[in-house]
N, C-alpha and C positions, 0 to 999 in steps of 0.2 A: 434595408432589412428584407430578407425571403420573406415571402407570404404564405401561410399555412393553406393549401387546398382545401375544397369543400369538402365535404362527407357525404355517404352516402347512410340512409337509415338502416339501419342491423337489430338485433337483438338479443338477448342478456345470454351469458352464457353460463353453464351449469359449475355450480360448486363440486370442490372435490369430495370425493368418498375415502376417509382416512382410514376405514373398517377394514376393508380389503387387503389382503395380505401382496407387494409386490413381486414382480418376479425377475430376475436377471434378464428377461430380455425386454421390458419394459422402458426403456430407452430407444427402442423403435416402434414398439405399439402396445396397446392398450390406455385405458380411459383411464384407472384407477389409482390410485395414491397411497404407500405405506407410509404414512412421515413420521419420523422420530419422537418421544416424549420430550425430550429436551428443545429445547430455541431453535428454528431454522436457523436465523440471523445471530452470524456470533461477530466478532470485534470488527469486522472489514464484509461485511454483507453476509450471503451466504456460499459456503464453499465446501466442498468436500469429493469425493470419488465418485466420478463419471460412473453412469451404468447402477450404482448403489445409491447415495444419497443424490446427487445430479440426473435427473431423466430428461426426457424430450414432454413427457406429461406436467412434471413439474414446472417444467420451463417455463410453459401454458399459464397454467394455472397462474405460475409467480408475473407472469406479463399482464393478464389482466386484472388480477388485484392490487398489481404496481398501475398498472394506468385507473383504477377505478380514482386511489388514494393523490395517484400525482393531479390527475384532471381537478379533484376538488379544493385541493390544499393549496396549488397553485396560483399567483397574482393574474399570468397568461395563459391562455387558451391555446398555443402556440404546440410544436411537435415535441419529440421525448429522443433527446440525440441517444445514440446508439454505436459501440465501438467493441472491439472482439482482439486480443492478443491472437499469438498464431497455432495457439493448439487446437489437435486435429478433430478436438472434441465442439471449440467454439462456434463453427459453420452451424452443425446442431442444435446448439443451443442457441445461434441468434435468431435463427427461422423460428423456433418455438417462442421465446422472447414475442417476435416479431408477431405471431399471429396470434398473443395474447394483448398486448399491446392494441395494437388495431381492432380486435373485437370490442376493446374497453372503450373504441373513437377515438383511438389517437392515433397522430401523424407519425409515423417513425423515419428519421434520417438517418442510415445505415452509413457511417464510418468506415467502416472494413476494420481492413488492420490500424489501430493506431494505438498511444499510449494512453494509458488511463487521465491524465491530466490534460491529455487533448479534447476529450469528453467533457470531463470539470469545465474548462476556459468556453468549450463554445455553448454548451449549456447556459453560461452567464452572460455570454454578450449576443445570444438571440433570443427572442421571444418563448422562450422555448417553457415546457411544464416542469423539468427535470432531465438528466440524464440517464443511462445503463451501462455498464461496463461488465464485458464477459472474461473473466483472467482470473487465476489462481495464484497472481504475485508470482510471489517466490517458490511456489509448489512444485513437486514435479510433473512433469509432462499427463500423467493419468488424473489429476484434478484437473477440477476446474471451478470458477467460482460466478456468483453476481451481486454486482454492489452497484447500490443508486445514487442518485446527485440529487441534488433541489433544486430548481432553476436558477439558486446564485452560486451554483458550481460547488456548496461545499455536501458534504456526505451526509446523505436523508439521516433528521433525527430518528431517535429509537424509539420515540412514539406512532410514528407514520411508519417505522418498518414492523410494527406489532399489531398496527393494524393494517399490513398486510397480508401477515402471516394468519391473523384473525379470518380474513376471507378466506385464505388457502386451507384452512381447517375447518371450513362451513361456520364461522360462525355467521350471524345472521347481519349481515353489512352492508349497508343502504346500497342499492345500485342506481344508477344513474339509467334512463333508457337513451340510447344514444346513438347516433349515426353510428357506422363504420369508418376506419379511418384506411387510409392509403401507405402503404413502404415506397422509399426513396433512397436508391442509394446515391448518396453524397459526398465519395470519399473529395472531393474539389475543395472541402471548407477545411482539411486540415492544414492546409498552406496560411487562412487566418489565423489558426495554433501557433504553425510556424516563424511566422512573421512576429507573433508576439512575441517571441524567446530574444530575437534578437535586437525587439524594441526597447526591451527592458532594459539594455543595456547603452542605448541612446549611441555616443559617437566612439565609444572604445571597440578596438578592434583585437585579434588573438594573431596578428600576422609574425610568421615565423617560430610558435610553436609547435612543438611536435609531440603531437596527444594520441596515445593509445587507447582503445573505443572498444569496452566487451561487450556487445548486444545482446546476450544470451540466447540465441536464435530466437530475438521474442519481437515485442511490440514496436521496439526504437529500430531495428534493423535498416529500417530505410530510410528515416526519419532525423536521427541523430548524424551519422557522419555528412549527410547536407547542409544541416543548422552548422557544424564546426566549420567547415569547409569556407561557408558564404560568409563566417566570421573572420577568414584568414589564417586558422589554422592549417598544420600537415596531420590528417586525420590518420591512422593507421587502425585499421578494424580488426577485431576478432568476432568471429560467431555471427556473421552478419547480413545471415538470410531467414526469413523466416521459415522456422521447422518444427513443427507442433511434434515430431518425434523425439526432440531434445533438448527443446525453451528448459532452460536452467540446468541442465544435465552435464553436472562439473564444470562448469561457469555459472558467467556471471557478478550478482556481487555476494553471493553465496560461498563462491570457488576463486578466490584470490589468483590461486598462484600462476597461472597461467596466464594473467596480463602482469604479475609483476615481475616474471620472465620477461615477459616482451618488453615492458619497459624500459628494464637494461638493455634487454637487445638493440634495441632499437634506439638507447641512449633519447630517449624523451626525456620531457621534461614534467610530465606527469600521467596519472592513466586513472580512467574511470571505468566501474562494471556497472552495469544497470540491472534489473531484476528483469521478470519476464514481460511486465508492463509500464516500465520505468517510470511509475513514480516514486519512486528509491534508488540510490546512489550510493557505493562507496567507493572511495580514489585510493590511488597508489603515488606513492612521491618518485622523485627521480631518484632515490638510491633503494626503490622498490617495498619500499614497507607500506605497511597501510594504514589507510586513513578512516578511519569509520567516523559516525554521524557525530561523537562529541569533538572531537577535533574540529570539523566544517564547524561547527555553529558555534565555538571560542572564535575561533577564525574570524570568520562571519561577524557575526558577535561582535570584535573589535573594531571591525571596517565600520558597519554601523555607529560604534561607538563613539569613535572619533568625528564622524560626518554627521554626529547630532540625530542619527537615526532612531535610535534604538530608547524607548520610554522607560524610566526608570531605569537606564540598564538591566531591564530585566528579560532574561532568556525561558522559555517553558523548555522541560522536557520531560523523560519517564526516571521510574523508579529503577531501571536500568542502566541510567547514564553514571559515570566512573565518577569517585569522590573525589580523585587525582582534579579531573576540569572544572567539580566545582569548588574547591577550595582554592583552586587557581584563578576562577573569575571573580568568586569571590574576593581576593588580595586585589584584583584589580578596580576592585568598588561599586562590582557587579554583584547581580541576585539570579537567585537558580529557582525555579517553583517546577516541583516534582509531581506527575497526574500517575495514575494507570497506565500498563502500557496501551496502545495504543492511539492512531493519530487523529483520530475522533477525542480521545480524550486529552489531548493537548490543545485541538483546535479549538475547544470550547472553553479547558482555561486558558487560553489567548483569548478570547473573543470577551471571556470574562473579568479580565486584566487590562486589556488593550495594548498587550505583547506584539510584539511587532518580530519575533524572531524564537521558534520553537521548534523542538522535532527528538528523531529518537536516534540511539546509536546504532541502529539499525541500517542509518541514512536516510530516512523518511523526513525532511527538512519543509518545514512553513514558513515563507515569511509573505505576508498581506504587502509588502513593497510594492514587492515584483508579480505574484501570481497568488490562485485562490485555493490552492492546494499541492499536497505535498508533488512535486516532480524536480525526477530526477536531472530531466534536461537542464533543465532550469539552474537546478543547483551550479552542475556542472559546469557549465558557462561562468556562472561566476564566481566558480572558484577559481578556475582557470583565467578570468579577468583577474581577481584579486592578485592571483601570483605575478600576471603580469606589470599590474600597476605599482605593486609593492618592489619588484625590483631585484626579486633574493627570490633562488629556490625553494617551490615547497618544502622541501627536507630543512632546511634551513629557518622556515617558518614554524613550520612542526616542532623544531629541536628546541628553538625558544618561546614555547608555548607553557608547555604542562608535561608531567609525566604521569601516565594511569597507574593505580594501584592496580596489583595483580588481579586479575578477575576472570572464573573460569565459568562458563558456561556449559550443563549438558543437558540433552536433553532424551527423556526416557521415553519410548513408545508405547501407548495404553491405545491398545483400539477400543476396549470398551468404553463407547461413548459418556455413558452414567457415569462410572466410577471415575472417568478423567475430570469430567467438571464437578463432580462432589468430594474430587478429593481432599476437600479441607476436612471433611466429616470424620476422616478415618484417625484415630484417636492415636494408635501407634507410629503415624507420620506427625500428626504436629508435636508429641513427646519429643522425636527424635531434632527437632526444627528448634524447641524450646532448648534443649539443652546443648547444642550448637550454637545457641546465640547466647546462651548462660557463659561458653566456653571461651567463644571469641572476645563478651564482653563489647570494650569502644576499637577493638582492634580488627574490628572487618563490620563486614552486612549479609545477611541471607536473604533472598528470594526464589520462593516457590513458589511458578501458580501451571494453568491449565493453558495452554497455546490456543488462541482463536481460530487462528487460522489450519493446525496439523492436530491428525492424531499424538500428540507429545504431552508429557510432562515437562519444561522446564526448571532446570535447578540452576541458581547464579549465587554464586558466592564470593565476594571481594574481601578481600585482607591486607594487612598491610604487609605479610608475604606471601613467596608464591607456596610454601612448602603448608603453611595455616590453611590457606585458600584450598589447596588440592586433598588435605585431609578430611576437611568438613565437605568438600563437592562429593568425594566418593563413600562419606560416612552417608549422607544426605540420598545418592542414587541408589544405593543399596537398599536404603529404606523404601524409596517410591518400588524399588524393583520385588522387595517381599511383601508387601502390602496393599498394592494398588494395582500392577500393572500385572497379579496373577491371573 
């Protein structure tokens, strides 16, 4: 195990002034703070538009009320690992990160570029107080975001991030008085990340497959086609430098079509897109259709099944996942337990079930087997073992699975932050939501809520056809779009 250096003694540093009105150039100077009424912290840390909600002051601020909370909640005294996707904004924000971090006395080991579940894994197996991850996911290249680990790699509860936020709003928050702590850049320990991808999978190898790889000019860029490769795969890459001018910019697992082009082209035998920090996943089969997160985790799901994995047969996922996969695992003598979306709220009812296999259609996949948080690499791997050990093409796995009921997805733009998270409030969108579900009856499901992560409204409507589904999607947007999003 590295050894944590010594410190040297510092002194506390000042709370923010949330009175002060910001300014747009506030992302390169200034002391002061405009912060929003609503939650910093929404479903996946905190995230939003560089230069507007994201600053280099913020950053600050968030670094040392994260290291006041990590130092004292933590089992070790050890360093706060540190890791950045490749947008052009993250450089900024990890130096801010970085020298709020170290004022609070803590060690910082700088990652550089890596994936978000590369931060999770080494956070858990060193001494360490927590992790930091600087990525906007799936956003585009003008966000950015920061979410925290716990020293067992999985994503800081919501109590430890509200009393962060608590500091960064001046409330009055014990300070610790504390040495100074030291930056280290350490990109050498993501090779232990790496090493663990392909341990997981013990003596199976991928030799002679031929996998198509969308990096989305993000975080796996350099990462992923080496883990296939040393597996015995024939890697074939798209997007596969890192380019903070274009992480997720029509790729990706966002933007299908263009690996499931290559697919065929290239006559593989299957293909994977990663997000911008790949810990999210969705495949393409070899007759180019895709594959999203409830198909892996049937998949999944069975291989377990049969190999005495999987407790209770039972699978987590969200209120998102298609009634098609779970009436289908169900027949198979399996159980489905539905959370909130996000993967915070899966990982806790797993953790509260003793689930051993959850995640979202999104491709956000947990299973506690293999690894300690959702990643995509991970997945990857062993989906692409699974096809291999099974014998039959994905397509062929896919086709004697399930079929999804129709299910459309849209999603409405509301920049006004308030009115997007209170829109359950507005009285003429739940009428319209109530009698949509009066109409459908047991013949579909509707979901509307507020996007953690985007300025959006989400609307998802399933039916048992597509013609039901597509009438109530556009009765439903019409309504968010005269009411809410004016």
């Amino acid at each position: 195990m590295v050894q944590t250096p010594s410190r040297h003694r510092g002194s506390e540093f000042p709370a923010a002034n949330s009175a002060v009105p910001a300014k747009r150039d506030a992302i390169l100077v200034g002391n002061s703070l405009c912060l929003p009424n609503t939650k910093l912290f929404g479903t996946d840390g905190i995230r939003g538009k560089v230069g507007e909600l994201l600053t280099a002051p913020l950053a600050l601020q968030v670094g040392f009320w994260a290291g006041q909370v990590l130092r004292q909640n933590a089992p070790n005294q050890g360093p706060v690992i540190l890791g950045q996707d490749s947008r052009n904004s993250s450089d900024m924000l990890a130096m801010a990160l970085s020298a709020g971090l170290t004022a609070a006395g803590l060690e910082v080991w700088n990652l550089g570029l890596c994936p978000t579940p590369c931060v999770a894994y080494l956070a858990s197996v060193s001494e360490s107080v927590g992790g930091v991850m600087i990525s906007a996911s799936h956003n585009p290249p003008e966000d950015n975001g920061i979410k925290f680990f716990g020293p067992n790699g999985s994503k800081l509860s919501q109590q430890l991030q509200e009393q962060i936020e608590a500091g960064i709003r001046g409330a009055k928050v014990p300070v610790a008085s504390l040495a100074l702590g030291h930056h280290y850049h350490r990109p050498e320990l993501i090779k232990d990340y790496a090493a663990s991808l392909s341990d997981s999978l013990q003596e199976l190898n991928l030799r002679g497959m031929r996998v198509v790889l969308d990096l989305a000019w993000g975080a796996a860029a350099g990462l992923a086609p080496a883990v296939f490769e040393q597996m015995g795969a024939d890697a074939i890459c798209l997007h596969n430098s890192p380019d903070g001018s274009r992480i997720n910019v029509n790729c990706g697992s966002t933007h299908l079509d263009i690996l499931q082009a290559a697919v065929l082209e290239q006559n593989a035998d299957l293909g994977f897109a990663f997000d911008g920090d790949a810990d999210r996943v969705l495949g393409v089969d070899n007759k180019g259709r895709s594959i999203d997160g409830d198909y892996i985790l049937y998949l999944w799901g069975r291989q377990l099944r049969n190999t005495q994995q999987l407790p209770d047969n039972l699978i987590i996922s969200t209120v998102m996942a298609n009634l098609g996969f779970e009436r289908a695992w169900e027949e198979l003598g399996g159980k489905l337990t539905r959370t909130n979306v996000g993967d915070q709220h899966v990982h806790a009812e797993m953790q509260r079930t003793g689930a051993m296999l959850g995640g979202e259609q999104s491709g956000h996949i947990l299973c506690p087997h293999f690894g300690i948080s959702g990643d995509g690499l991970l997945t990857a791997l062993h989906m692409a073992s699974l096809v291999r050990e099974s014998g039959e093409s994905l397509a062929h796995l896919v086709s004697n699975s399930f079929q999804t009921y129709p299910q459309l997805l849209r999603n409405v733009r509301v920049d006004d932050r308030e009115k997007r998270l209170r829109w359950h409030e507005c009285e003429p969108m739940q009428k319209a939501i109530d009698r949509a579900k009066t109409a459908m009856g047991e013949q579909g499901r509707i979901l509307v809520r507020a996007s953690g992560t985007e300025p959006l409204i989400r609307v998802m409507v399933e039916a048992a056809s597509a013609d039901l589904a597509n009438f109530w999607t556009e009765n439903l947007v019409l309504a968010v779009q005269q009411h809410i999003a004016i």
